[in-house]
C-alpha positions as CSV (number, residue, x, y, z in Angstrom):
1,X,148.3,90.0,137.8
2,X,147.3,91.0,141.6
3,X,146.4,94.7,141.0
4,X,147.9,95.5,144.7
5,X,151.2,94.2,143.4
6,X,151.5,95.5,140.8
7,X,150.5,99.1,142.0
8,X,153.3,98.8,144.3
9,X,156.1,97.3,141.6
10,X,155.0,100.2,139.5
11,X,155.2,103.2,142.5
12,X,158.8,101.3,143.1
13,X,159.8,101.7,139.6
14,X,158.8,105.1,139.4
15,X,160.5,106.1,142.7
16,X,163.5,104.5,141.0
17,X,163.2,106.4,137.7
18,X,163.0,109.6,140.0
19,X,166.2,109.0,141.8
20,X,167.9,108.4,138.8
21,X,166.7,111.8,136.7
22,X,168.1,113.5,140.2
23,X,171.5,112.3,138.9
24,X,171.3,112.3,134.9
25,X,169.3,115.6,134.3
26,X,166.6,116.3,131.8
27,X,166.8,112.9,130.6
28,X,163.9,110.7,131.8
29,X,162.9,108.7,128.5
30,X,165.7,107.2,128.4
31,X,166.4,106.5,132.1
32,X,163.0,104.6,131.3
33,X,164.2,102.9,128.4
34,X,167.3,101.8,130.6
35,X,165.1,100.2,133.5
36,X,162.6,99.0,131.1
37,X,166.2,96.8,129.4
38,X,167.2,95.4,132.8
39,X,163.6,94.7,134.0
40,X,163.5,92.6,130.6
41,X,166.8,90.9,131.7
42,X,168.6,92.5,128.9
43,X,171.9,94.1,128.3
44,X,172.2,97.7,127.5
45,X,174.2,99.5,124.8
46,X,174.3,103.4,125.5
47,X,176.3,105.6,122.9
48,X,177.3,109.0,122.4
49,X,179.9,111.0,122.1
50,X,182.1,111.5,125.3
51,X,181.0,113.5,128.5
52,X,177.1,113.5,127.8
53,X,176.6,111.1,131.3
54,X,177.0,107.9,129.7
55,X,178.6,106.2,132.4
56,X,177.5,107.9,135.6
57,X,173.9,106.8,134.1
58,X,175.4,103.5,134.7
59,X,176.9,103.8,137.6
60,X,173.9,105.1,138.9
61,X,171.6,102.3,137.6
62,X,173.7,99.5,139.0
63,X,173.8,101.1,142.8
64,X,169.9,102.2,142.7
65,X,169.2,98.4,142.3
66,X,171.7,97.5,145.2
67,X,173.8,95.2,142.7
68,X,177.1,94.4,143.1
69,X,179.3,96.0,140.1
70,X,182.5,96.5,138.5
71,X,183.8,99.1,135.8
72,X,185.9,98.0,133.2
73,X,187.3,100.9,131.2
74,X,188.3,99.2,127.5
75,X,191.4,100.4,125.6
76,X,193.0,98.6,122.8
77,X,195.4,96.7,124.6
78,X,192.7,95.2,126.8
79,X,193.1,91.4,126.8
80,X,190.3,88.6,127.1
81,X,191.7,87.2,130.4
82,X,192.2,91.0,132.2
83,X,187.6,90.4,131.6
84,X,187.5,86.5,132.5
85,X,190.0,86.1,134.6
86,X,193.3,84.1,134.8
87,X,194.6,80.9,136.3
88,X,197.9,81.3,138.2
89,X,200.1,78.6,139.9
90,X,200.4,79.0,143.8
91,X,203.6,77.3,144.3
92,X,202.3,76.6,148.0
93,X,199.0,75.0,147.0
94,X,201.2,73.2,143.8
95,X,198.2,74.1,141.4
96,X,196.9,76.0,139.4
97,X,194.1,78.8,141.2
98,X,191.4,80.6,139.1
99,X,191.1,84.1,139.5
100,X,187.9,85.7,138.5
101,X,188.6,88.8,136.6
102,X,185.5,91.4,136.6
103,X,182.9,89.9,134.9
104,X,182.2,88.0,137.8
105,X,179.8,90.6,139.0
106,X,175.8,91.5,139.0
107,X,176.6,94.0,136.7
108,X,179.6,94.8,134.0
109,X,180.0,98.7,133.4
110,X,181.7,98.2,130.3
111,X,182.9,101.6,129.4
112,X,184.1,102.8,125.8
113,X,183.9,99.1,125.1
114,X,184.4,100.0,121.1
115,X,188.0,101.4,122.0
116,X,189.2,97.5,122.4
117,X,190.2,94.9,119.7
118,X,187.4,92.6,118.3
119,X,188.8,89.6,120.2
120,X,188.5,91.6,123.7
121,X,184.6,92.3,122.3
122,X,184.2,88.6,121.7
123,X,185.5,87.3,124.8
124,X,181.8,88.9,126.4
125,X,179.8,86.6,124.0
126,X,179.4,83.7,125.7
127,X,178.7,85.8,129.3
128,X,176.5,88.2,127.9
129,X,174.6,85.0,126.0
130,X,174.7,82.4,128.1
131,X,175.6,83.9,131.9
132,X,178.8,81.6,132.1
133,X,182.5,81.9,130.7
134,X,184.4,78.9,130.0
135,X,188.3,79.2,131.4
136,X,190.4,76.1,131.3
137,X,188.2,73.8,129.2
138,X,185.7,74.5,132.7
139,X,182.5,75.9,132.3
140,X,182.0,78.6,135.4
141,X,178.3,80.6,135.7
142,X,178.4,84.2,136.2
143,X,175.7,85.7,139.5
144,X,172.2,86.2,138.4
145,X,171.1,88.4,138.3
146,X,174.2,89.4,135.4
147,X,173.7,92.4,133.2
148,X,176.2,94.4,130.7
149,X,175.9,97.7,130.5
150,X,178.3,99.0,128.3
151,X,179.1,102.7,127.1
152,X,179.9,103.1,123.1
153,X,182.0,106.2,121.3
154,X,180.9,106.7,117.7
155,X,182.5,105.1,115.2
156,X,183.4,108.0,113.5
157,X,185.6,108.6,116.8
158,X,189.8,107.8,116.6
159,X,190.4,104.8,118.2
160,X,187.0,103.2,118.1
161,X,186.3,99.4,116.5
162,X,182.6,98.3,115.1
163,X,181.4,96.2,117.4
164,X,180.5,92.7,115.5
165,X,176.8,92.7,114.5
166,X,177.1,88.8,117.0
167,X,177.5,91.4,119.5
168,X,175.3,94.1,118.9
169,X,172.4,91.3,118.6
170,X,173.4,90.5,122.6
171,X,172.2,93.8,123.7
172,X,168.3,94.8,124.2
173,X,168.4,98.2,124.0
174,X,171.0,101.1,122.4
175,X,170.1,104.5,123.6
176,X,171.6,107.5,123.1
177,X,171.6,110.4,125.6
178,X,171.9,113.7,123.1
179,X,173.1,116.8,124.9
180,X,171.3,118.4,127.5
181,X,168.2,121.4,127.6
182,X,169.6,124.8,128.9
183,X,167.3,124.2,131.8
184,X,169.0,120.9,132.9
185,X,172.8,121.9,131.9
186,X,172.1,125.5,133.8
187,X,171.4,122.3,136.9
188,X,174.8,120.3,135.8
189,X,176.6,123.7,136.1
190,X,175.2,124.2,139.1
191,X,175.5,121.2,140.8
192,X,178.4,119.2,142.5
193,X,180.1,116.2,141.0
194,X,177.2,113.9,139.6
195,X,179.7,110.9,139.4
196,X,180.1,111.0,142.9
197,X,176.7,111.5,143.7
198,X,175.5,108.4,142.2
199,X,177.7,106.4,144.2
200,X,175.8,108.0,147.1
201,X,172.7,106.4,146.2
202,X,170.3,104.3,148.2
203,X,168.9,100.7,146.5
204,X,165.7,101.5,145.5
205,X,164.8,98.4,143.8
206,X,167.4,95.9,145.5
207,X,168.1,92.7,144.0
208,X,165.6,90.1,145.4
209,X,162.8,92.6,144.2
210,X,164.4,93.1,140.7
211,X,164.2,89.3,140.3
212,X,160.0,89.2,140.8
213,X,159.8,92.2,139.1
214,X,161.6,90.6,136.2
215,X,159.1,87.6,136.9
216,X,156.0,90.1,137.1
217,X,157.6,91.2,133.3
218,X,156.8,87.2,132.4
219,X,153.4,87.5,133.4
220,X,152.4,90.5,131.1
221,X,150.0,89.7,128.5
222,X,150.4,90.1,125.2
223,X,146.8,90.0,123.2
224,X,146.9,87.7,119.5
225,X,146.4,91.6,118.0
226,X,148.9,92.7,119.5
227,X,151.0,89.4,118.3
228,X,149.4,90.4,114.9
229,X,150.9,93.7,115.2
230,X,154.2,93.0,116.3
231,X,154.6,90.2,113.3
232,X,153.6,92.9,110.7
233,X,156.1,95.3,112.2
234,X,158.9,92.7,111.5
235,X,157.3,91.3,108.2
236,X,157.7,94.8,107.1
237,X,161.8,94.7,108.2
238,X,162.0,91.4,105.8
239,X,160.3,93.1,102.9
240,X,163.3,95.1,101.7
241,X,161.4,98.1,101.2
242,X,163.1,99.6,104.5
243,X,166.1,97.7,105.1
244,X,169.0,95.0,103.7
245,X,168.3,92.4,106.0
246,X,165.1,91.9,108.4
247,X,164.9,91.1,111.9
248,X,165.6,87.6,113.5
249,X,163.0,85.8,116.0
250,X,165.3,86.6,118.4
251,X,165.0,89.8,118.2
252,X,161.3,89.9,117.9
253,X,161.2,88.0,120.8
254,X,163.4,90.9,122.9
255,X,161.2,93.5,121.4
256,X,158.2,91.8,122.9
257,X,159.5,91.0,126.8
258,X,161.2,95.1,126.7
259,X,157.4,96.0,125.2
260,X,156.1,94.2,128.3
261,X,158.4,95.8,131.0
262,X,157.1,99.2,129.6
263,X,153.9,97.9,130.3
264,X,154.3,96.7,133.9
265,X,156.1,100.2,134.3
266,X,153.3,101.9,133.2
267,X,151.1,99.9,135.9
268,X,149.1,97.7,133.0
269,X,149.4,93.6,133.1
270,X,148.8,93.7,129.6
271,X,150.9,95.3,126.2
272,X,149.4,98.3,124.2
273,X,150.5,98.9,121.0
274,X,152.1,102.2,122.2
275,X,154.6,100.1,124.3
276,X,155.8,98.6,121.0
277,X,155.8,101.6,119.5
278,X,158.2,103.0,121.9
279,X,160.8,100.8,122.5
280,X,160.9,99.8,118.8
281,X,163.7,102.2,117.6
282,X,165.8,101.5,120.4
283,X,165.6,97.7,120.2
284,X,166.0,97.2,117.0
285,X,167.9,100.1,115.0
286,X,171.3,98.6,116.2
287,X,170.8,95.4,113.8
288,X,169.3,96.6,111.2
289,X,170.4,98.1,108.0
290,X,168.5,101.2,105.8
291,X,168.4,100.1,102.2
292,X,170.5,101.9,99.7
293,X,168.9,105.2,99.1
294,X,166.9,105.6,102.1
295,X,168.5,108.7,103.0
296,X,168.3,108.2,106.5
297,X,169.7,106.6,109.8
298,X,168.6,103.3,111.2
299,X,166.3,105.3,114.0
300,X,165.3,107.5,111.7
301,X,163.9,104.4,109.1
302,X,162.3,102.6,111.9
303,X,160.2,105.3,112.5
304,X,158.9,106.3,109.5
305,X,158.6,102.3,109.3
306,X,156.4,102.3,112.3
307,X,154.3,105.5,110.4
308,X,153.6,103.2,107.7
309,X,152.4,99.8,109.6
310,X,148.8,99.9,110.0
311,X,148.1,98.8,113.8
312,X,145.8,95.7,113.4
């Protein structure tokens, strides 16, 4: 990778990083976490209980890269079509007219999307999977670039559905926020409305420049010992020693191209075992399943997983 380039991508990304900590306070890893998703061209699951930023981190993602974006607040009687969109008969045209519901946009803020019915959930499937939605027995693509970033209530929470584990897959990354330091809610306090500071925001990284930065991703290398490492990570989540049911190819596959937009962040053309490292809980914790026994939660087993896989 041209060094020059990718100097510049990487003082871009950070300035993007920075603008967005301005906003969502005292939480920078996982502002990274969130740019290192959509770099990869994946979808992002954040969850936590409500008022922790969860959203205005969204909001504030989509407007830094200049993206055009609509929010979609789920409730249970949310329907498929008020998502797709709806055809309706124009009596002076004498036909029927689609009309694209929200999820014709750059990016879906999908918030609370576990307080809707597992048939509203579905309907993203094929969006979130293939960029397209079929209405009408017609197959209509969604703009590229097309991200989901959707907000999550614990399930513990009245009101809430699981999400289906089809669903989960479709997302890169789940992060969680946690609540904030004294240092940065003494700032919150302090400070005006952060919602409507985010909408303030200039593009930082505007969309022609997120789409080669997401082709700079591509051209990250990945060494065979790093590929050596990587398969021993997910050998270990099929052994059964750590959890019910191991990881897919798929997902090895996300894990790799999030492990690689780390590394482009970090100003490397190459992936370092720490990159894996660090994205591992988030991208994988969400499909996988402790074993009976383990006594802890799925974050909690992938580390001491990653403690007990020798790097190569």
């Amino acid at each position: 990778m041209n060094a020059r380039i990718n100097a510049t991508r990487t003082a871009q990304l950070s300035r993007l990083v920075d603008q967005i900590s301005t906003i969502v306070v005292g939480k920078r890893p996982q502002i990274e976490d969130a740019v290192a998703c959509l770099l990869a061209g994946g979808h992002l699951l954040i969850e936590d209980v409500p008022g922790v930023g969860k959203t205005t981190l969204a909001h504030a993602l989509a407007v830094s890269l200049g993206l055009d974006f609509r929010r979609v607040q789920f409730t249970a009687d949310l329907m498929p079509s008020d998502l797709i969109g709806v055809s309706v008969f124009e009596r002076a045209k004498e036909s029927f007219v689609f009309h694209p519901g929200p999820v014709f946009a750059q990016v879906l803020l999908a918030d609370e999307i576990n307080r809707a019915g597992p048939k509203t959930q579905s309907a993203l499937l094929e969006a979130m999977e293939e960029h397209q939605v079929t209405v009408d027995n017609e197959t209509r693509p969604l703009p590229e670039p097309f991200f989901v970033i959707a907000t999550q209530n614990p399930s513990d929470q009245l009101g809430t559905y699981p999400l289906p584990e089809s669903q989960l897959d479709r997302f890169l990354l789940r992060i969680t926020l946690g609540y904030p330091d004294r240092a940065a809610e003494r700032e919150l306090l302090a400070g005006g409305d952060r919602r409507h500071a985010a909408m303030q925001l200039p593009a930082v990284l505007p969309p022609a420049d997120l789409l080669l930065a997401q082709q700079e991703v591509l051209a990250v290398r990945a060494a065979p010992p790093l590929l050596d490492y990587l398969q021993a990570l997910i050998a270990a989540t099929r052994s059964g020693a750590w959890f019910t049911q191991g990881l897919s190819p798929r997902a090895g596959i996300a894990v790799l191209r999030v492990a690689k937009a780390r590394a482009l962040m970090a100003g490397r053309d190459y992936v370092a075992p720490d990159d894996l490292q660090a994205v591992l809980p988030q991208a994988i914790a969400h499909r996988l399943v402790p074993v009976a026994g383990a006594g802890r939660g799925p974050v909690e087993q992938v580390r001491a997983m990653i403690e007990a896989v020798p790097i190569p």
